[in-house]
C-alpha positions as CSV (number, residue, x, y, z in Angstrom):
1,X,0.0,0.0,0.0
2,X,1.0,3.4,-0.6
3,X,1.2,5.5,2.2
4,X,1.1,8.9,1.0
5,X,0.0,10.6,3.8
6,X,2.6,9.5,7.0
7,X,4.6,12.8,8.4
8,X,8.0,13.4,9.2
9,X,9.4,15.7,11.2
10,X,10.2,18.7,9.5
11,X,13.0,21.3,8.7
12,X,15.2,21.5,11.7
13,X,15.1,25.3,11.5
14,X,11.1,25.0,12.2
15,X,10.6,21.7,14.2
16,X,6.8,22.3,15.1
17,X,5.9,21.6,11.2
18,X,5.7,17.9,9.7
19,X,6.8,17.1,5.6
20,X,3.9,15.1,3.5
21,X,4.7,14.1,-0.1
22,X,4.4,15.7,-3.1
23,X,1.0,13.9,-5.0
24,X,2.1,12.0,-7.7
25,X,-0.5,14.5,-9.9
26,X,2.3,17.1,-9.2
27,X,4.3,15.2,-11.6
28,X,1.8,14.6,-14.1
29,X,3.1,18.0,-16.4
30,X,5.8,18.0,-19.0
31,X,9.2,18.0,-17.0
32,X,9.4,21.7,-18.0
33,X,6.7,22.6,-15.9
34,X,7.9,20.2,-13.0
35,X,11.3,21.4,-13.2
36,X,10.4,25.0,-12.0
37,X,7.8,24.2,-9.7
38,X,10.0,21.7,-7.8
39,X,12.4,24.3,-6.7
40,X,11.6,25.4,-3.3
41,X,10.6,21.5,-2.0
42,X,12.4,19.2,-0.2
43,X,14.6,16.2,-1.5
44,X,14.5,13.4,1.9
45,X,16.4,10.4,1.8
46,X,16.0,8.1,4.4
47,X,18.5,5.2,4.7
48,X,18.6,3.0,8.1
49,X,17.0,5.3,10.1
50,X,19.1,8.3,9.3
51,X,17.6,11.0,7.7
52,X,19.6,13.7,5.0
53,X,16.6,16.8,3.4
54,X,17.9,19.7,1.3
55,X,15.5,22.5,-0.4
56,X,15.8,22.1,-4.1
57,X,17.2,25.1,-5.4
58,X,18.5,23.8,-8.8
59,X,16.8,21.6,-11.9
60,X,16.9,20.8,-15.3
61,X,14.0,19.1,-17.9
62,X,15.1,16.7,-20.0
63,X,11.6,16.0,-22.6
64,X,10.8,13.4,-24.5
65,X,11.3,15.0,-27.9
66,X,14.7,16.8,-27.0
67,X,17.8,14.9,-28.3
68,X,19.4,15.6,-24.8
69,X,17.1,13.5,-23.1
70,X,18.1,9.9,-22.4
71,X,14.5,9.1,-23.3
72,X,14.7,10.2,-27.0
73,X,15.7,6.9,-28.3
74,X,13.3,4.9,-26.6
75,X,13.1,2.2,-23.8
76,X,16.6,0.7,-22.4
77,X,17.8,-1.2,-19.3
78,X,19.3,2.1,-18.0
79,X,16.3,4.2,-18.2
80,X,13.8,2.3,-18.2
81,X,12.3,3.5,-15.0
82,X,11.8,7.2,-16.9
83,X,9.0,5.0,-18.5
84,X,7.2,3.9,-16.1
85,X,5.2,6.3,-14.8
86,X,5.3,10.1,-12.7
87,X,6.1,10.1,-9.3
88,X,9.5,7.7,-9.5
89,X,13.3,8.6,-9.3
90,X,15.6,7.9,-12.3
91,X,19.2,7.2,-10.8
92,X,21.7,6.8,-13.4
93,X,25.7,6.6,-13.3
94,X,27.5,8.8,-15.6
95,X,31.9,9.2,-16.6
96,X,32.2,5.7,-15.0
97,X,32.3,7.8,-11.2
98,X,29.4,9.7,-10.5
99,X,25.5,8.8,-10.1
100,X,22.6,12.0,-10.7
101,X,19.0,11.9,-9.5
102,X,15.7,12.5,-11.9
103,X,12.0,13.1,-10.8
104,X,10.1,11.2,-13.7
105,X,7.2,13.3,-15.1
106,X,4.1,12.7,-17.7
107,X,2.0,9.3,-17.9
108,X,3.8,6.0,-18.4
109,X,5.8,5.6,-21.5
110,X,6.6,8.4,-22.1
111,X,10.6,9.3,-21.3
112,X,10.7,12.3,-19.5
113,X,12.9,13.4,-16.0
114,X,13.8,16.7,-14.1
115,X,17.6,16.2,-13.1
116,X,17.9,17.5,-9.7
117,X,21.1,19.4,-9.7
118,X,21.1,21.6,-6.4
119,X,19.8,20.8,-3.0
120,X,20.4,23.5,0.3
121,X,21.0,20.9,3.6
122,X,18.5,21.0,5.8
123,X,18.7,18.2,7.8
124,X,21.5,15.8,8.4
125,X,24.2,17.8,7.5
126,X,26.5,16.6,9.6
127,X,26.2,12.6,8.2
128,X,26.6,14.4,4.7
129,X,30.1,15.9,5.7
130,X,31.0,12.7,6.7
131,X,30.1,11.2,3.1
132,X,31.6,13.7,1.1
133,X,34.4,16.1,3.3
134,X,34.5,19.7,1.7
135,X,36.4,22.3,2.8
136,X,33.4,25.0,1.5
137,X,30.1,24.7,2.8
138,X,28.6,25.2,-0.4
139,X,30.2,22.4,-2.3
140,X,28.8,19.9,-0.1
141,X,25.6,19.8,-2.4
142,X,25.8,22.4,-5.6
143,X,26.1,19.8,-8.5
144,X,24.4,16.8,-8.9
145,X,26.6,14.1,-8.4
146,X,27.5,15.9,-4.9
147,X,24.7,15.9,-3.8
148,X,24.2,12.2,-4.9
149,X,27.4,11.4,-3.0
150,X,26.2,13.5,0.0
151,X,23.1,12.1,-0.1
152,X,24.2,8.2,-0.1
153,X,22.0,7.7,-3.6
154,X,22.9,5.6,-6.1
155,X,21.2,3.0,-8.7
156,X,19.6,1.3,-5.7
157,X,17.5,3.7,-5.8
158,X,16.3,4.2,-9.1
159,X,12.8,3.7,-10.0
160,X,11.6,4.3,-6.2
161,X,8.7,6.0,-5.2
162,X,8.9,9.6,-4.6
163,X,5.2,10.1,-3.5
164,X,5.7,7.7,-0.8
165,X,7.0,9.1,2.5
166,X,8.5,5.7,3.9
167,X,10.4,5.3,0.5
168,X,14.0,5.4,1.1
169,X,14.2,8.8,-1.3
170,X,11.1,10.9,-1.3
171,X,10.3,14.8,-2.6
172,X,8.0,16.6,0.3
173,X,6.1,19.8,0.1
174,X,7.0,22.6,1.4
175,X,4.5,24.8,3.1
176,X,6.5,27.5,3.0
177,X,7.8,27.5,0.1
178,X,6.8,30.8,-1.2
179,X,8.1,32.4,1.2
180,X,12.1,30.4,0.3
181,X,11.6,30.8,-3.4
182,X,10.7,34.8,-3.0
183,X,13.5,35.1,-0.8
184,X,16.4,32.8,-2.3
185,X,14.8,34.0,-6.1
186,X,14.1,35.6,-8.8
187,X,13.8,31.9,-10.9
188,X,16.1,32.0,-13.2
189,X,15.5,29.9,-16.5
190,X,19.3,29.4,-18.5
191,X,20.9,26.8,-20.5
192,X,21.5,23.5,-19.1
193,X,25.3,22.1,-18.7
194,X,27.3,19.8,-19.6
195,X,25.4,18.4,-22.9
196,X,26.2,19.4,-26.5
197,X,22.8,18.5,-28.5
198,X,20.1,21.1,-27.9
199,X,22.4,22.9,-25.5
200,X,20.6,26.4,-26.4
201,X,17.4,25.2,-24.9
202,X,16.2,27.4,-21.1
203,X,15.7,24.1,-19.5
204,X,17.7,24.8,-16.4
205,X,16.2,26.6,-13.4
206,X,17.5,28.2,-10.6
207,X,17.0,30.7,-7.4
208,X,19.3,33.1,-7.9
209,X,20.0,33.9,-4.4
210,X,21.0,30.4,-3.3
211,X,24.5,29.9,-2.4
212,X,24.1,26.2,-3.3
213,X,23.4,26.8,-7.6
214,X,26.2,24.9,-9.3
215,X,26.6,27.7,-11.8
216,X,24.8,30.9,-13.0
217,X,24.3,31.5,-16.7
218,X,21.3,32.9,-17.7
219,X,19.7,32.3,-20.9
């Protein structure tokens, strides 16, 4: 069974508040869409009773029709779970070293995935230092095989549920989350990085504020 609705305790910066998922509906749009509304949300990964959150502050859409995406050329064993419906993580390991984290969006089969490239720790921070030492605060989670690394997630994890709060990697609302995007924005849209087909598209979004973006160039 699905249980949607079980709380968490929340941001330790306001511990009177609990964290519910993020319906699977949210992730219903194209990624575009998805990508900018998930900034401002939490990322929670949950693995033997240690918790690790960061605010999403960083994404990028990857569609279904853009020769960028790892879904253009149809259904494989690496991305298979960007097929299989909204709602799920897409973990994949890239340069032979790093893994990076995806949100799936639209109805099944169809390939599409917001890369989450930027988290801000929230909770945990401490067990994420210990993962992945950094002398600078803000390198501990401003890319996204960082925060993969801080985070402990790798291709375990892909095709989880994200709508599921006792999944092992989960996205939660934010209630507040107006408030953090109007004060950590404007939302920037630019191009995305490190691709060479259909690198002019504004697929990348970002709050221009946060220390935690991996790099600022607008479109």
């Amino acid at each position: 069974m699905n249980r949607t609705v079980a709380p968490i305790q929340a941001d330790l910066r306001e511990p009177s508040t609990v964290r519910y998922p993020l319906p699977r509906e949210f992730y219903q749009p194209t990624a575009k869409t998805v990508a900018s509304r998930l900034l401002g949300h939490w990322l929670v990964r949950n693995r033997l009773g240690e918790e690790t959150c960061g605010v999403i502050v960083e994404t990028e859409a990857y569609l279904s029709d853009d020769p960028a995406c790892h879904g253009a050329s149809g259904v494989t064993d690496r991305n298979r779970s960007m097929f299989g419906g909204p709602g799920h993580a897409y973990v994949y390991f890239i340069y032979g070293a790093h893994f990076c984290v995806n949100a799936v969006c639209r109805p099944a089969g169809v390939g599409e995935a917001v890369l989450i490239r930027a988290i801000e720790p929230v909770a945990g921070e401490n067990l994420m230092r210990v993962r992945r030492p950094v002398a600078l605060r803000r390198e501990l989670t401003s890319g996204p095989a960082k925060l993969c690394q801080a985070m402990n997630i790798d291709r375990q994890l892909d095709g989880v549920d994200l709508c599921d709060s006792e999944s092992p990697l989960w996205i939660a609302a934010n209630p507040d989350r107006q408030r953090f995007v109007r004060n950590q924005g404007p939302c920037i849209a630019g191009r995305r990085i490190g691709i060479s087909r259909a690198a002019h598209l504004l697929l990348r979004f970002y709050l221009a504020r946060s220390g935690f973006v991996s790099t600022r160039i607008p479109g």
